[in-house]
N, C-alpha and C positions, 0 to 999 in steps of 0.2 A: 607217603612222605615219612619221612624220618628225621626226630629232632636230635643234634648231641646238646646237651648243657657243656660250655665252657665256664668256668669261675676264671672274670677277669675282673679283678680288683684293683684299685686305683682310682675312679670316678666318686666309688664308693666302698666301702671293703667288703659288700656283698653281693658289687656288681657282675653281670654273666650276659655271655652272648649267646644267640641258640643259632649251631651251624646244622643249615636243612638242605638234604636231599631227596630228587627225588626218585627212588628205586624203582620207578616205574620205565626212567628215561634212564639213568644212570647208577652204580653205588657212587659215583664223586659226588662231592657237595656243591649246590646249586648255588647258592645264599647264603648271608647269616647277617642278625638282625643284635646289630653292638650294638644298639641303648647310647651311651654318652660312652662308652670306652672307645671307639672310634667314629670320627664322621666325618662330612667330606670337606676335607682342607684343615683338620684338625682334629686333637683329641679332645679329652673329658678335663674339665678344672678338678685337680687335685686336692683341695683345701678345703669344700662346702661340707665333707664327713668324716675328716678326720688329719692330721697336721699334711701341708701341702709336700713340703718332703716325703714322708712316707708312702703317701697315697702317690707322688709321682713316681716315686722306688718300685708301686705295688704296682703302677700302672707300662712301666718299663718291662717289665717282667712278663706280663700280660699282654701285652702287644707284640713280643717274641711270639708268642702263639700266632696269632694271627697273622705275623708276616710270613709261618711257614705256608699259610693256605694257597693253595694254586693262584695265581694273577686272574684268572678270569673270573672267581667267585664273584659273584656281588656282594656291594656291603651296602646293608639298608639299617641306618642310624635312627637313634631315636629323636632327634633335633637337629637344623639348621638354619641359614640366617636367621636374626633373629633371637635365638635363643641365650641365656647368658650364661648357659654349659659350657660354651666354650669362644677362642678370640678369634678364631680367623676362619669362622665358617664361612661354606658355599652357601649361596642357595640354590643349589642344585641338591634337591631330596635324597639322590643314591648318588651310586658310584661302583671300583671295583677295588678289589686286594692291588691290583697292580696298577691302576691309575693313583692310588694312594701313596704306592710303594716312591712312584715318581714324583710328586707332585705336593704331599703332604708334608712340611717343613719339620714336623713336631713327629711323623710317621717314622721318618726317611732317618732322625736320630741314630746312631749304631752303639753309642759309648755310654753308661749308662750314669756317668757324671753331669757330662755333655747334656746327656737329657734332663736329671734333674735341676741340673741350672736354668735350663730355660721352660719347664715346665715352671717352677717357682719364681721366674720372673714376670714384672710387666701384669701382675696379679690382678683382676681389676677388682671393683668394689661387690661383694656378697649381695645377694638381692634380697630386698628387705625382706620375705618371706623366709627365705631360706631354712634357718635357724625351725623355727614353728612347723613348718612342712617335714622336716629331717623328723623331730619329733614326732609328728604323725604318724608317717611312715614305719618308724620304729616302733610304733607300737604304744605309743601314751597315751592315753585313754582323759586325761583331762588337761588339753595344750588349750590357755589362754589365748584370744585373739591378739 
């Protein structure tokens, strides 16, 4: 198997997908594993690491990758129902590039106005941890509870 790093940013400006194959069966890519930049029936909230505009500019951008991958890849997300990464998830765990291409309201996007409008709309509320956990994440070394 064979991992590529994708830098897809938008969810977060450090966020990245790993597209895997496996050269045993094929060189095309079998898989890839978006994190909160894509999942099934929706993308990543733009607004938890940095302004929701930007990060849905950064995540517009970064999702053009992704729509070029073949329809059959699967996409294995890192959240769904449930989760408060994003508004309109499945709960169905996986999915593909091309069930997405059809099906995902926030995917399916092509303008990249368009997009940012309704990425930045209908925002819901931050989850009380949020904030403290980003910190973490980044590297603070003394985040009050």
């Amino acid at each position: 198997m064979i991992a590529t790093v994708l830098h897809t940013p938008g969810h977060t400006p450090e966020h990245l997908c790993l597209l895997v194959a496996d050269r045993t069966r094929a060189d095309e890519p079998w898989f890839v594993l978006t994190g909160h930049t894509l999942m099934v029936g929706d993308l990543g909230r733009t607004e938890l690491a940095s302004s929701a505009t930007q990060g849905a500019r950064d995540l517009f951008r970064s999702i053009q990758r992704l729509k070029e991958l073949p329809d059959y890849v699967e996409v294995l997300p890192g959240a769904y129902a449930g989760s408060v990464c994003g508004r309109r998830l499945s709960g169905k765990p996986m999915s593909t590039i091309g069930f997405e291409k059809q099906h995902n309201q926030a995917f399916r996007i092509t303008d990249a106005g368009e997009f940012i409008r309704f990425m930045t709309a209908e925002i819901p509320p931050a989850p009380p941890e949020a904030a403290r956990l980003r910190a973490i994440n980044a590297g603070a070394t003394a985040v009050a509870a």
